[in-house]
ZAVEX-695795 format. One record per atom (N, C-alpha, C): x, y, z; residue in three letters. Coordinates in steps of 0.05 Angstrom, whole numbers, padded with zeros to 5 digits, always signed. Example, Ala and Ser with C-alpha at 12.3 -4.5 7.8 and 13.67 -1.06 7.14 Angstrom:
BEGIN
+00264-00114+00156ALA +00246-00090+00156ALA +00264-00066+00156ALA +00257-00045+00142SER +00273-00021+00143SER +00258+00001+00157SER 
***
This chain:
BEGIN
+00127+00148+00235UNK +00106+00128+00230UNK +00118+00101+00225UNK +00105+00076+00237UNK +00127+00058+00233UNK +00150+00058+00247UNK +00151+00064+00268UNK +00174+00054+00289UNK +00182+00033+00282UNK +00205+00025+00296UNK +00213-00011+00294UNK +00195-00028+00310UNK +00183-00019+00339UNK +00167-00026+00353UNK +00144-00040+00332UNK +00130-00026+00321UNK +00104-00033+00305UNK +00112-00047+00273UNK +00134-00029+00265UNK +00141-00051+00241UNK +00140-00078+00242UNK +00161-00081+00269UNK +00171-00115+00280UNK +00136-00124+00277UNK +00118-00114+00291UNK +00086-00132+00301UNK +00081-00133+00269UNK +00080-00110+00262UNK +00058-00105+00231UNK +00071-00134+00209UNK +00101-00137+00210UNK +00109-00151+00194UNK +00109-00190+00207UNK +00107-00184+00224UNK +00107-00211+00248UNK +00065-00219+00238UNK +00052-00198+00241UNK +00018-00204+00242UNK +00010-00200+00223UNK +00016-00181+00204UNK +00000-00170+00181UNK +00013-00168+00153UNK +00033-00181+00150UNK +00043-00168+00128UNK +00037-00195+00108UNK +00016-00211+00113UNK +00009-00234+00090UNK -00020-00223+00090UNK -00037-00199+00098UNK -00064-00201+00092UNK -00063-00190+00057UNK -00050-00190+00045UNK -00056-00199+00021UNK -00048-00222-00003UNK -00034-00243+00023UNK -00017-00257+00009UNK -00045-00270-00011UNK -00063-00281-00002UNK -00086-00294-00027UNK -00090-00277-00045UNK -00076-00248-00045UNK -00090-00237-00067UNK -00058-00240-00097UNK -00040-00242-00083UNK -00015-00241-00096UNK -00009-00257-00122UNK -00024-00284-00124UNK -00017-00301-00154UNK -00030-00276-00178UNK -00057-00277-00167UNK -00072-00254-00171UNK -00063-00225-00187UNK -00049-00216-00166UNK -00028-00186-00171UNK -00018-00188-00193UNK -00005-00213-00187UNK +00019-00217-00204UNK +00015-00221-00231UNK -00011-00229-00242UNK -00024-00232-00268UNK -00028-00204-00279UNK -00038-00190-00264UNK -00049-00167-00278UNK -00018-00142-00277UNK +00003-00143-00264UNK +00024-00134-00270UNK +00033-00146-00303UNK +00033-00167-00300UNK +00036-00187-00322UNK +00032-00178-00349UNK +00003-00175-00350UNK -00016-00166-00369UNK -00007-00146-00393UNK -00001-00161-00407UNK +00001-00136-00444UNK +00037-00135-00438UNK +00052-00141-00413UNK +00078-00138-00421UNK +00096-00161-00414UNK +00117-00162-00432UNK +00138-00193-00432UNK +00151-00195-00414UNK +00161-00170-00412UNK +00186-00166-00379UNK +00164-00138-00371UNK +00163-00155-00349UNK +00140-00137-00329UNK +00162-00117-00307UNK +00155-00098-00301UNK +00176-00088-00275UNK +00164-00079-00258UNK +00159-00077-00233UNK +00149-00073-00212UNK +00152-00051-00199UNK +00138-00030-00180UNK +00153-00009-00165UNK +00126-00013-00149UNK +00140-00015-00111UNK +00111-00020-00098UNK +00116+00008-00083UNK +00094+00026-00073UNK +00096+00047-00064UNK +00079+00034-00030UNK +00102+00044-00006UNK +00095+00041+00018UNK +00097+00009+00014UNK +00117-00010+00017UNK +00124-00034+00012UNK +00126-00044+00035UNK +00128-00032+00064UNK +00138-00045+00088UNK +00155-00068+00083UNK +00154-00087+00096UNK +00182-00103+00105UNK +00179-00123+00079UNK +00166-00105+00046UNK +00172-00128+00023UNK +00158-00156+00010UNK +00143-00159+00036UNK +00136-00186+00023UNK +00114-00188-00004UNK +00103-00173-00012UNK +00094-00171-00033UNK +00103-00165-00048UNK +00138-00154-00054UNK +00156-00149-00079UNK +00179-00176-00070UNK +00173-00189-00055UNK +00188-00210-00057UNK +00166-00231-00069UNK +00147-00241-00063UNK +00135-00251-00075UNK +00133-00252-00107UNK +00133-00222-00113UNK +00135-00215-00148UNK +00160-00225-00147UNK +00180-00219-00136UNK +00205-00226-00155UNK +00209-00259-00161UNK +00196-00267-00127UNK +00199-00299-00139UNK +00187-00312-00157UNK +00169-00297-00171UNK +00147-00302-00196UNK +00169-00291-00218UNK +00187-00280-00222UNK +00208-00276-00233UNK +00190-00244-00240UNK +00195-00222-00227UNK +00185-00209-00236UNK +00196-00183-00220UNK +00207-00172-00230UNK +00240-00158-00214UNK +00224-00128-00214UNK +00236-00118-00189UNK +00221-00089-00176UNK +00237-00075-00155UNK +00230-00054-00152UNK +00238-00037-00123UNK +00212-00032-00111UNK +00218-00006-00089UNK +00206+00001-00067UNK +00210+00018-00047UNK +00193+00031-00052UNK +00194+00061-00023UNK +00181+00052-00002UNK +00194+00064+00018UNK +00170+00061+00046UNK +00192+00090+00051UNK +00160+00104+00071UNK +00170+00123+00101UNK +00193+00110+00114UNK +00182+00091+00128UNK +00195+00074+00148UNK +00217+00064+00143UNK +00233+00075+00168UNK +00269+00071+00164UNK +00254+00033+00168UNK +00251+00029+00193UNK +00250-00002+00204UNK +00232-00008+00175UNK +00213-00006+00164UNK +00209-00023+00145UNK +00228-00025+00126UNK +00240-00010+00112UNK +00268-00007+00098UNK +00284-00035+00108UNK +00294-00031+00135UNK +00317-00043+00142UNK +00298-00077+00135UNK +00283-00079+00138UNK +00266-00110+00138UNK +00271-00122+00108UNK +00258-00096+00094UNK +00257-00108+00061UNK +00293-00104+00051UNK +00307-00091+00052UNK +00331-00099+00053UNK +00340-00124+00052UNK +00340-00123+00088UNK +00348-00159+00090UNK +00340-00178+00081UNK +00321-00173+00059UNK +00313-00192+00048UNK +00319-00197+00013UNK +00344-00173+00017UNK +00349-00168-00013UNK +00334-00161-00036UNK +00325-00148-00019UNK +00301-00129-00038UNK +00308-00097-00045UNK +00306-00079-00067UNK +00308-00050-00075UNK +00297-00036-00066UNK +00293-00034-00039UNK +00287-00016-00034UNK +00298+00006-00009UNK +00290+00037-00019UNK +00304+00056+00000UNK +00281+00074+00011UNK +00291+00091+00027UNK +00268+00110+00042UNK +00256+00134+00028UNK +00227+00126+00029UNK +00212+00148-00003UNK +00196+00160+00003UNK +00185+00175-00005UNK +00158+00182-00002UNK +00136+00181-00025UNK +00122+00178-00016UNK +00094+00165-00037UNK +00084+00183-00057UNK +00081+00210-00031UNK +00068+00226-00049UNK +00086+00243-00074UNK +00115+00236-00071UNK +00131+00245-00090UNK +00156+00229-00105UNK +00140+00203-00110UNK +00158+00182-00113UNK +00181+00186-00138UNK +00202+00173-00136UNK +00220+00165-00157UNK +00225+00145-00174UNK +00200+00143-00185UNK +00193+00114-00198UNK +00216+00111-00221UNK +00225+00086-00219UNK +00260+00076-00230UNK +00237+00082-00270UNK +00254+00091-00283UNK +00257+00082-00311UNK +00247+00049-00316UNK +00225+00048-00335UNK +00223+00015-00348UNK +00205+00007-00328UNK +00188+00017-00307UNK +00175+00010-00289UNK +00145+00002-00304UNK +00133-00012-00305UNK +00108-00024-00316UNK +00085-00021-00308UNK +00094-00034-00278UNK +00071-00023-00253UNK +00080-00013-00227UNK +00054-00010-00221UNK +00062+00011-00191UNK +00038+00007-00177UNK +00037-00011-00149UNK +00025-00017-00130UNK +00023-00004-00108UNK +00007+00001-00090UNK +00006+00011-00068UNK -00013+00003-00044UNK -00004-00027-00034UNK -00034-00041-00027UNK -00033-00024+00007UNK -00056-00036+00021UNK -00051-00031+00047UNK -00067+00000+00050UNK -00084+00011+00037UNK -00083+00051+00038UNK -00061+00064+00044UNK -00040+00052+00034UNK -00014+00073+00028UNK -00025+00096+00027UNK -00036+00102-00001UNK -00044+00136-00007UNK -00066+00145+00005UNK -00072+00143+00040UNK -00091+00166+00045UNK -00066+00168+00072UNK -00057+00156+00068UNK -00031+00176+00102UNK -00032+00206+00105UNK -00040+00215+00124UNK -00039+00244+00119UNK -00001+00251+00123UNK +00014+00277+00111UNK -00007+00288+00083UNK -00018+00268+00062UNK -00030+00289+00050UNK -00048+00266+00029UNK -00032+00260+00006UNK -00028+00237-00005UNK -00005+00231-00018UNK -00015+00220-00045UNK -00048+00217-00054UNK -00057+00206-00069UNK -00051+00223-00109UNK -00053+00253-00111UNK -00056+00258-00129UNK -00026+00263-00140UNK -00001+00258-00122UNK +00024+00262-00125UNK +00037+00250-00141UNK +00016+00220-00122UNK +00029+00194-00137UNK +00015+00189-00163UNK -00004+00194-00178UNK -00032+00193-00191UNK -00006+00204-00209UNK -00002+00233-00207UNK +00017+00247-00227UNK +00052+00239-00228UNK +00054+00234-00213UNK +00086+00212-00217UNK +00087+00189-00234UNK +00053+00171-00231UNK +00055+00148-00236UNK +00049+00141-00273UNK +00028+00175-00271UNK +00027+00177-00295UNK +00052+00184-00323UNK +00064+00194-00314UNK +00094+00208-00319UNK +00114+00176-00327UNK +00107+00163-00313UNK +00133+00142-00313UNK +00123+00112-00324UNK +00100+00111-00322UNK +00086+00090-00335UNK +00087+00087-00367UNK +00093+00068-00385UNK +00086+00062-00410UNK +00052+00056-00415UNK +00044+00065-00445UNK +00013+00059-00454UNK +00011+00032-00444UNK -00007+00034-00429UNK -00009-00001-00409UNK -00009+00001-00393UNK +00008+00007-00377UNK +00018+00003-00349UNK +00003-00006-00332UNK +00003-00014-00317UNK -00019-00010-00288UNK -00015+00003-00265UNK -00034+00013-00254UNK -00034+00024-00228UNK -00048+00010-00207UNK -00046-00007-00187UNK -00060-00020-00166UNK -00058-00007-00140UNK -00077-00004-00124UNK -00081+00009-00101UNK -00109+00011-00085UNK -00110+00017-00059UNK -00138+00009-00050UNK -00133+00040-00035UNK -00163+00036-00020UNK -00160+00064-00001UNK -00189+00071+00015UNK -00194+00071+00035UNK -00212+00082+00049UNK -00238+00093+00036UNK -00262+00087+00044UNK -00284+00108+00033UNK -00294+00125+00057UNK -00315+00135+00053UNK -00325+00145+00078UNK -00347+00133+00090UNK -00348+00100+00085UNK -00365+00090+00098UNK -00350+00065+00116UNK -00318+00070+00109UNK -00303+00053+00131UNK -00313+00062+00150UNK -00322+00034+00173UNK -00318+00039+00197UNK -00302+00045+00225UNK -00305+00057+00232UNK -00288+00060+00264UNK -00290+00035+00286UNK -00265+00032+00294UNK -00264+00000+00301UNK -00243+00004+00328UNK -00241-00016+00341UNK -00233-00026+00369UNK -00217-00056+00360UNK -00188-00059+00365UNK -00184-00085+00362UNK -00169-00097+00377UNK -00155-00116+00372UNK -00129-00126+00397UNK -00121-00144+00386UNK -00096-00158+00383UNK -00077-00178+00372UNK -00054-00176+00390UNK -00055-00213+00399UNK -00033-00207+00419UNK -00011-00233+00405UNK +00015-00233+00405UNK +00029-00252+00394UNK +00050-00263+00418UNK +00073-00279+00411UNK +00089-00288+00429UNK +00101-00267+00446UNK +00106-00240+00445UNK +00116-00226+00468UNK +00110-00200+00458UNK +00087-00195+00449UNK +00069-00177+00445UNK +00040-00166+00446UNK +00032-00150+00447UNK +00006-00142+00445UNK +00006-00114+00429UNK -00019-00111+00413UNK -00023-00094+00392UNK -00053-00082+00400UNK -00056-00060+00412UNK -00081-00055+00409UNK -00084-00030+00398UNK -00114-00022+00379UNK -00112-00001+00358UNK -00145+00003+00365UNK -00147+00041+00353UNK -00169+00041+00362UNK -00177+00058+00340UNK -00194+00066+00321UNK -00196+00085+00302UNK -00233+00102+00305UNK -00220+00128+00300UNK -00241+00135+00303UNK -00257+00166+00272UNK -00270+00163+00265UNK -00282+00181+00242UNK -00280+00204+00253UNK -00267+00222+00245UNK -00282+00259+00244UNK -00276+00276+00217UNK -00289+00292+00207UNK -00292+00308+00176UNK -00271+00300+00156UNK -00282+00273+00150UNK -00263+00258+00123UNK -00239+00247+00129UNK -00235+00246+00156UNK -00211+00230+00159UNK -00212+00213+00184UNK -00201+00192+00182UNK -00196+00169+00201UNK -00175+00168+00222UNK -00176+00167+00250UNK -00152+00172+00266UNK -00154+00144+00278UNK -00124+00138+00268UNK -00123+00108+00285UNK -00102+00109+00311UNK -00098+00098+00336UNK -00075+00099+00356UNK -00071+00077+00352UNK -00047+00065+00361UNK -00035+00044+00357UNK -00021+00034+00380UNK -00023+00026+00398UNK -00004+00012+00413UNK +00008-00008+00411UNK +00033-00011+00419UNK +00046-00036+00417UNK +00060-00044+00446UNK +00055-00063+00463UNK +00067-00070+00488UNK +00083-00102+00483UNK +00112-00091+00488UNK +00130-00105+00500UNK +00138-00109+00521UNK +00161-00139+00523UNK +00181-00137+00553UNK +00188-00106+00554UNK +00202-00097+00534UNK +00213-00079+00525UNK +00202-00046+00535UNK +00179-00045+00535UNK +00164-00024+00544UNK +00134-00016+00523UNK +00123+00000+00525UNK +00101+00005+00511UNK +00111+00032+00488UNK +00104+00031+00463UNK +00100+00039+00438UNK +00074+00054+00431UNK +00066+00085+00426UNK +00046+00084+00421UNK +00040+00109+00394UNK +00034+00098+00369UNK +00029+00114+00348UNK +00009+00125+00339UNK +00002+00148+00324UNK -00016+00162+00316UNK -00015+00172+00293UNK -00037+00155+00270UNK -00036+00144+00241UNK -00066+00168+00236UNK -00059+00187+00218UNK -00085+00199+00200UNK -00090+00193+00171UNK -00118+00191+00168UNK -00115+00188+00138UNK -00146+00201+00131UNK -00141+00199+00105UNK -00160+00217+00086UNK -00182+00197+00083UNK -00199+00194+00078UNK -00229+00185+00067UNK -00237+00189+00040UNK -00236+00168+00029UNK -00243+00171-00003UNK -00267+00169-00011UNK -00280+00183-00032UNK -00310+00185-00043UNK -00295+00172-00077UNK -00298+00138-00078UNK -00289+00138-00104UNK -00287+00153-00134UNK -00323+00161-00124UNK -00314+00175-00156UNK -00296+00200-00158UNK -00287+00211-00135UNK -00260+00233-00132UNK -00243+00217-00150UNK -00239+00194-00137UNK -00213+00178-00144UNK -00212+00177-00173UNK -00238+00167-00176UNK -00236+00157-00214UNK -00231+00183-00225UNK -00252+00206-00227UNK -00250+00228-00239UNK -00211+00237-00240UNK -00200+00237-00218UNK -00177+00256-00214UNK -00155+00226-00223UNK -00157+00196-00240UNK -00150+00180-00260UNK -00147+00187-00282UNK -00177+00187-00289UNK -00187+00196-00310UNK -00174+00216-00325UNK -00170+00247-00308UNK -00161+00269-00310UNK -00125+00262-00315UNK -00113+00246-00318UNK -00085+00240-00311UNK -00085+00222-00334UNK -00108+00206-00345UNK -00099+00197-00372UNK -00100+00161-00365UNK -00117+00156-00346UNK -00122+00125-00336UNK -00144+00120-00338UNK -00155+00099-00351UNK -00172+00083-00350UNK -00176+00067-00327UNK -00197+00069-00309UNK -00204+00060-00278UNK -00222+00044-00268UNK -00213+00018-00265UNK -00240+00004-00252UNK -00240-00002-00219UNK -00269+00009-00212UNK -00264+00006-00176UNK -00273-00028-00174UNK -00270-00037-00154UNK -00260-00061-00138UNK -00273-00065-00114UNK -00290-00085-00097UNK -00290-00090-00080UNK -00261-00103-00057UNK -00241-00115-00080UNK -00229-00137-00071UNK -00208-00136-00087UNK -00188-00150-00081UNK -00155-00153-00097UNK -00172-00183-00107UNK -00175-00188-00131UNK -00187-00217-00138UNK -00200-00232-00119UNK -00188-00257-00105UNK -00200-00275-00086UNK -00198-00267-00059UNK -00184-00237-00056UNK -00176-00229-00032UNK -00198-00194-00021UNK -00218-00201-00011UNK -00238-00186-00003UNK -00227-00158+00012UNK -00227-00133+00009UNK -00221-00115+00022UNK -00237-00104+00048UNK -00230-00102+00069UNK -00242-00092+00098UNK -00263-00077+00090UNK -00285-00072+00108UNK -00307-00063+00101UNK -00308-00033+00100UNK -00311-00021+00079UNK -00314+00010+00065UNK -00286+00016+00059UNK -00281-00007+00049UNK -00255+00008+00026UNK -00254-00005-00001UNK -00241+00007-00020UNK -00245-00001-00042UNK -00219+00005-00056UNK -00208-00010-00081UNK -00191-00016-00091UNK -00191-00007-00127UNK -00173+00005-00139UNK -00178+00015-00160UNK -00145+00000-00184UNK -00150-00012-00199UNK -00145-00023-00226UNK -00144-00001-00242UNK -00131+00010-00250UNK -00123+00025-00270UNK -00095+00033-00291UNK -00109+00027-00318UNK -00087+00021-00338UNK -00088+00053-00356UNK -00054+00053-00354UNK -00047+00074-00371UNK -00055+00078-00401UNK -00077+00095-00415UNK -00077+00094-00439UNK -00059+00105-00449UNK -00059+00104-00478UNK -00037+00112-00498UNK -00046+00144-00502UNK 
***
């Protein structure tokens, strides 16, 4: 998942759709601690833990993806090849992000990380992350850039979302096949809750609006 093919587009097209939400982020990481520490889960090529760090606010990062790896790297960033649903969240970690629906990739990676994140978090902590409902819609799109084209097509069947992905280069054509789970929030909150988090759902990362039928969950570690 995540070829270099689609990394290169995803991080070239997409990897600022949450940059308006990031001053944002970065407050509520912030929040109740002095030295904040960061761990973003499914980080692709970084720019949202580079952003934190340039707010002085020092972190790592997992991704699947070798090519996302090699991106956030080069950018002198901590991060190595992880997996979500069984992360290795560093010691002293504060918060733990996962924008983008990291946690509905099939396999389902959401209650893994729920119980890792609980485990490694201090009374406080935060947990940020968004994720699919089941009233996302199924969509048709196209984005074409300087020596690219991106076309994606997603379609609904029993709780899960199938997206294809193409990517056409000089180079040749690229074509991926992305599943994911469908969330009924109050699953989400309840199986928080159950882990010892206090949960508020979200339309939006602050000033930064989430795609239509997904929703975003805020949740702080109680003591």
């Amino acid at each position: 998942m995540y070829g270099t093919a689609l990394a290169l587009v995803h991080a070239a097209a997409f990897a600022d759709t949450f940059r308006p939400a990031f001053d944002w982020l970065a407050a509520q990481v912030r929040d109740g601690f002095t030295s904040p520490r960061l761990f973003d889960l499914g980080c692709g090529d970084g720019t949202w833990l580079a952003h934190a760090r340039d707010q002085g606010i020092p972190g790592a990062g997992i991704d699947q993806s070798e090519a996302f790896v090699r991106l956030a790297t080069a950018r002198r960033l901590a991060v190595t090849v992880g997996d979500a649903a069984q992360p290795l969240i560093p010691p002293g970690s504060t918060s733990v992000t996962a924008l983008g629906e990291v946690l509905a990739y099939a396999p389902p990676s959401l209650a893994g990380a729920v119980q890792a994140t609980a485990r490694a978090l201090p009374p406080g902590g935060h947990f940020l992350f968004d994720l699919p409902g089941p009233d996302t819609p199924e969509s048709t799109g196209r984005r074409t850039g300087e020596d690219w084209t991106l076309t994606a097509r997603s379609r609904k069947h029993e709780g899960e979302i199938t997206r294809e992905i193409t990517v056409d280069t000089p180079a040749g054509s690229h074509t991926e096949t992305h599943r994911q789970q469908l969330f009924a929030p109050g699953e989400v909150t309840r199986l928080l809750d159950a882990a010892g988090f206090k949960a508020d759902l979200r339309d939006s990362y602050g000033p930064c609006p989430l795609l239509p039928g997904r929703f975003a969950i805020l949740a702080r570690k109680l003591a």
